[in-house]
TORGUTOR-927122 format. One record per residue: x, y, z of N, C-alpha, C in turn; residue number from 1. Coordinates in nm, 4 decimals, padded with zeros to 6 digits. Example, Ala and Ser with C-alpha at 12.3 -4.5 7.8 and 13.67 -1.06 7.14 Angstrom:
2
[[01.3190,-00.5690,00.7800],[01.2300,-00.4500,00.7800],[01.3200,-00.3300,00.7800],1]
[[01.2850,-00.2250,00.7080],[01.3670,-00.1060,00.7140],[01.2900,00.0030,00.7870],2]
END
This chain:
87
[[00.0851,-00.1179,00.0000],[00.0000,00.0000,00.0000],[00.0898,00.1244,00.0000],1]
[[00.0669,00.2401,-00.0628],[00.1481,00.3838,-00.0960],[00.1194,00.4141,00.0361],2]
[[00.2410,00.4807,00.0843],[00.1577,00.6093,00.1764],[00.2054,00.7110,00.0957],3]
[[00.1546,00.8181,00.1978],[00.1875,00.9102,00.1551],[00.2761,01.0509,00.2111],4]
[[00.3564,01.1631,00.1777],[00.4417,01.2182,00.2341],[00.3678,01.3162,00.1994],5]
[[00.4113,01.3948,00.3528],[00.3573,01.5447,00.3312],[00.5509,01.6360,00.3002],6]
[[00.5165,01.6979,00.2345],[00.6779,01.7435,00.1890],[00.6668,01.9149,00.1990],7]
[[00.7637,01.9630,00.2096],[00.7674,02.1312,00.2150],[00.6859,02.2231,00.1086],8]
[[00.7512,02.1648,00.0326],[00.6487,02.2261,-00.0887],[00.5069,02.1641,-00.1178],9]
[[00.4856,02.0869,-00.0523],[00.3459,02.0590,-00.0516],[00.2335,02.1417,-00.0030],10]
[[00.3134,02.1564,00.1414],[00.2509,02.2043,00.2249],[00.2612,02.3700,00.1789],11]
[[00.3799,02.4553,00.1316],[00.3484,02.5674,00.0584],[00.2714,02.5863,-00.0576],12]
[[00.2775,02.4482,-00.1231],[00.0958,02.4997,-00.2302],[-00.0112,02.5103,-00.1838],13]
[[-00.0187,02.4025,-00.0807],[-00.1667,02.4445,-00.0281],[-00.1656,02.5967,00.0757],14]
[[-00.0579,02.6658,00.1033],[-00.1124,02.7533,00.1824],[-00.1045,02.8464,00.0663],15]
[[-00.0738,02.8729,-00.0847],[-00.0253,02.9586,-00.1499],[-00.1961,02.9784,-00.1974],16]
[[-00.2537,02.8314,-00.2608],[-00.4051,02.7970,-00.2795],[-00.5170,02.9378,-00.1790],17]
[[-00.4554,02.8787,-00.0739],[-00.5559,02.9667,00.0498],[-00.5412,03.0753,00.0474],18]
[[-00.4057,03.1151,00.0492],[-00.3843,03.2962,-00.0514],[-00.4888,03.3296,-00.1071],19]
[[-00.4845,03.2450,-00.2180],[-00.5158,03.2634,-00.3764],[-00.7038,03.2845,-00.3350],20]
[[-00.7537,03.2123,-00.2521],[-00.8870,03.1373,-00.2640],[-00.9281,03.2821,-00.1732],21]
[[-00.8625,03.3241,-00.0458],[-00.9033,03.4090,00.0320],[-00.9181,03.5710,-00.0450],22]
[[-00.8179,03.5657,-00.1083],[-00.7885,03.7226,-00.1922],[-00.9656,03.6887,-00.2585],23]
[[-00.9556,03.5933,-00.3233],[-01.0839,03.5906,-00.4474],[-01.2146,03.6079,-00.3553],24]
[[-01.2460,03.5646,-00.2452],[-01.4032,03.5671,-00.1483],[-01.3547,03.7115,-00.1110],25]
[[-01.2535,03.7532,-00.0422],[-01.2720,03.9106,-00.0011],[-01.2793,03.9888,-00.1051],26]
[[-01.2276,03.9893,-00.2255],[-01.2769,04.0830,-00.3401],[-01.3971,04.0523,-00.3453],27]
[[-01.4992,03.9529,-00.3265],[-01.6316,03.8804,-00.4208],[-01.7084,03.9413,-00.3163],28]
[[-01.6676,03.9813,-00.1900],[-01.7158,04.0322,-00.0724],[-01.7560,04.1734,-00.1071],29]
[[-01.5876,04.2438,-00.0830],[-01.5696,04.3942,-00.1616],[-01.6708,04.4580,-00.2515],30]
[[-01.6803,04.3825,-00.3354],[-01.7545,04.3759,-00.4779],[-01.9290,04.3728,-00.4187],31]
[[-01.9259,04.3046,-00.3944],[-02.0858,04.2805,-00.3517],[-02.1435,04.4308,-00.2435],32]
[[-02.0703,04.4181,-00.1446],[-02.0788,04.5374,-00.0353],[-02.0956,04.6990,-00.1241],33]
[[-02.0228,04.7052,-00.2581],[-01.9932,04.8082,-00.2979],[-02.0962,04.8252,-00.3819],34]
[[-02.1343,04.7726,-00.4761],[-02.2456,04.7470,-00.6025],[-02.3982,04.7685,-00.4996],35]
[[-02.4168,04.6914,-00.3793],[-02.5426,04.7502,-00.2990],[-02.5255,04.8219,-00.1996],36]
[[-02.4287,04.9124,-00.1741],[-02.4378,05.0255,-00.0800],[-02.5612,05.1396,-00.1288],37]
[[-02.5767,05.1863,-00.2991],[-02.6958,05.2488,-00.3355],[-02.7780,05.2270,-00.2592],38]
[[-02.8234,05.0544,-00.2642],[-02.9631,05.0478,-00.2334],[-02.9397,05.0394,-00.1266],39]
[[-02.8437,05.0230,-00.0640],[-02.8805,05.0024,00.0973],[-02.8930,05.1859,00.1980],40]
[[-02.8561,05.2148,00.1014],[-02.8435,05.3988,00.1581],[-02.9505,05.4674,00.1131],41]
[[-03.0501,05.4100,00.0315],[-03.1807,05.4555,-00.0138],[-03.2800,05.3760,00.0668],42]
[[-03.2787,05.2142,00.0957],[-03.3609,05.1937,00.1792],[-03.3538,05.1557,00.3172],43]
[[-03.2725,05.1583,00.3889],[-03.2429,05.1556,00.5166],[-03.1273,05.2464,00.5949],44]
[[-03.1200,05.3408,00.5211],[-03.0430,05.4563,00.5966],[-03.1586,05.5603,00.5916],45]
[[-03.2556,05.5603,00.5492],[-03.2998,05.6747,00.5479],[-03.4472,05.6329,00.6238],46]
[[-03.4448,05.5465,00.6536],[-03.5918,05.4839,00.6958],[-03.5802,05.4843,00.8889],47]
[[-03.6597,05.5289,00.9698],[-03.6669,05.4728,01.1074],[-03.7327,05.3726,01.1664],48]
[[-03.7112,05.2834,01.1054],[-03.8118,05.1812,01.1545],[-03.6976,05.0256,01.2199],49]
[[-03.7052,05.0092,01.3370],[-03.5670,04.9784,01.4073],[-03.5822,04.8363,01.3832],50]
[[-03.6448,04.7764,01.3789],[-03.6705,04.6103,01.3749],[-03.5866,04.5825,01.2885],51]
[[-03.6398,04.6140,01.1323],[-03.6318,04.5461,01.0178],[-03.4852,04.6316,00.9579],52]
[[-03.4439,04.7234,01.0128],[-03.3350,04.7924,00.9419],[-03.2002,04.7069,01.0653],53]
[[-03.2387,04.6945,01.2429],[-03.1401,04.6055,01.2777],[-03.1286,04.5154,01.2449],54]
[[-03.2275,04.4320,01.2022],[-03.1796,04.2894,01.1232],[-03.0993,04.3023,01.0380],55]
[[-03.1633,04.3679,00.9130],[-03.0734,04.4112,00.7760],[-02.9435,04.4209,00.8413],56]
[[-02.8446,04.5388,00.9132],[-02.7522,04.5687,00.9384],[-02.6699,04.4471,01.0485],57]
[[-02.7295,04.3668,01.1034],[-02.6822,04.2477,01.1657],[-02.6343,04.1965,01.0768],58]
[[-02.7104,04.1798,00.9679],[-02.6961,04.0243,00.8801],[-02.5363,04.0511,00.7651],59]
[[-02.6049,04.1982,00.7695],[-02.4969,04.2575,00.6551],[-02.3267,04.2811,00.7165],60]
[[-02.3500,04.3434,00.8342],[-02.2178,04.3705,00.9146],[-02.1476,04.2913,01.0039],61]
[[-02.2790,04.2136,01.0380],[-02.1787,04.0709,01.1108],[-02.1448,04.0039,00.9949],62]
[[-02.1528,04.0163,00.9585],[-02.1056,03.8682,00.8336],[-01.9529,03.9172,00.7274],63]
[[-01.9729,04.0731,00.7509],[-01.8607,04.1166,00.6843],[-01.7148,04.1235,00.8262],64]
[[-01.7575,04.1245,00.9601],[-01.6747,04.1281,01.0502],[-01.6252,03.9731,01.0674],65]
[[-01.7154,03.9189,01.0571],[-01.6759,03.7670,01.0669],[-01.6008,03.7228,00.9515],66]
[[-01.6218,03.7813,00.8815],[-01.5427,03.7469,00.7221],[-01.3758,03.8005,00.7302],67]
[[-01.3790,03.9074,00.7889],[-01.2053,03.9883,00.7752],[-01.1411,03.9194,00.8911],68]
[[-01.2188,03.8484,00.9993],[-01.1638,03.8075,01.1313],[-01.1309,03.6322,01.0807],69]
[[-01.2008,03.6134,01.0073],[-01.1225,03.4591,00.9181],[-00.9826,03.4737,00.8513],70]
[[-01.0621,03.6013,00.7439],[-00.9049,03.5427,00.6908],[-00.7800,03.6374,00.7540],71]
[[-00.8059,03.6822,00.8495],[-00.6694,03.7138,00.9133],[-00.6511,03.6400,01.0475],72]
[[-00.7486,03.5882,01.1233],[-00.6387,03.5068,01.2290],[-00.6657,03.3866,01.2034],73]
[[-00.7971,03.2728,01.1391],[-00.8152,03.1481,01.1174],[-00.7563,03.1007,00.9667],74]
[[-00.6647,03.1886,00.9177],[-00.6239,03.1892,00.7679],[-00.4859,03.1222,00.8202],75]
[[-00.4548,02.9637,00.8010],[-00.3822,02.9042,00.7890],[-00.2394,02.9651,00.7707],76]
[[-00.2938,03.0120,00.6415],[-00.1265,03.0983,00.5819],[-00.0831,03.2038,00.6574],77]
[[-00.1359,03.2321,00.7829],[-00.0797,03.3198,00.8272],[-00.0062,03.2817,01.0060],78]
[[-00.0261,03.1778,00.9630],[00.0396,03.0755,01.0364],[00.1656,02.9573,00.9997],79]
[[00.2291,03.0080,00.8590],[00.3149,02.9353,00.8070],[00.3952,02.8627,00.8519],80]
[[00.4318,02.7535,00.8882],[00.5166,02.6392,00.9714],[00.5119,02.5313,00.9293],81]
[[00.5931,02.5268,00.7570],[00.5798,02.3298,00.7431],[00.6039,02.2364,00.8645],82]
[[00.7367,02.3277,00.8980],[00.7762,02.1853,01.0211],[00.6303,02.1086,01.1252],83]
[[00.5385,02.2252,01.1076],[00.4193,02.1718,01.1871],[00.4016,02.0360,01.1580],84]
[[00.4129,02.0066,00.9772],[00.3241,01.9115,00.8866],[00.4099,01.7818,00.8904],85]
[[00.5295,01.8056,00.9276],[00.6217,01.7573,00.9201],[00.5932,01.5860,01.0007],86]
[[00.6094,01.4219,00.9796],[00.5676,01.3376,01.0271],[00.6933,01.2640,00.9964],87]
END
């Protein structure tokens, strides 16, 4: 039966991947946040009605805080240490 080796450069493609994969969701993020700020500044910035505009802004701002707090401290690559992988 093969086994298998985890090797230095292995382990730097896959964190180079997670680079690659993280840059692309925070732009796709960026992008999204930016294209509906219009509508979001026409219908819930200008409206007082507290229920339905805190939800909106929960859903929208937690999710973008939870998003920048991934890929900077649960983002692998920023934890670089083959020797971790090392067996």
């Amino acid at each position: 039966m093969p086994t298998a080796t985890i090797t230095e450069t292995g382990v730097q493609n896959v964190f180079t991947n997670v680079d690659y994969i993280g840059a692309a969701v925070s732009t796709m993020l960026a992008y999204e946040y930016f294209i509906t700020l219009g509508d979001e500044v026409k219908y819930f910035w200008k409206r007082r009605s507290p229920g339905p505009s805190a939800l909106f802004y929960m859903n929208r701002y937690l999710n973008l805080v939870l998003s920048i707090y991934q890929l900077i401290v649960l983002n692998p690559a920023y934890h670089r240490s083959p020797e971790r992988f090392a067996i």
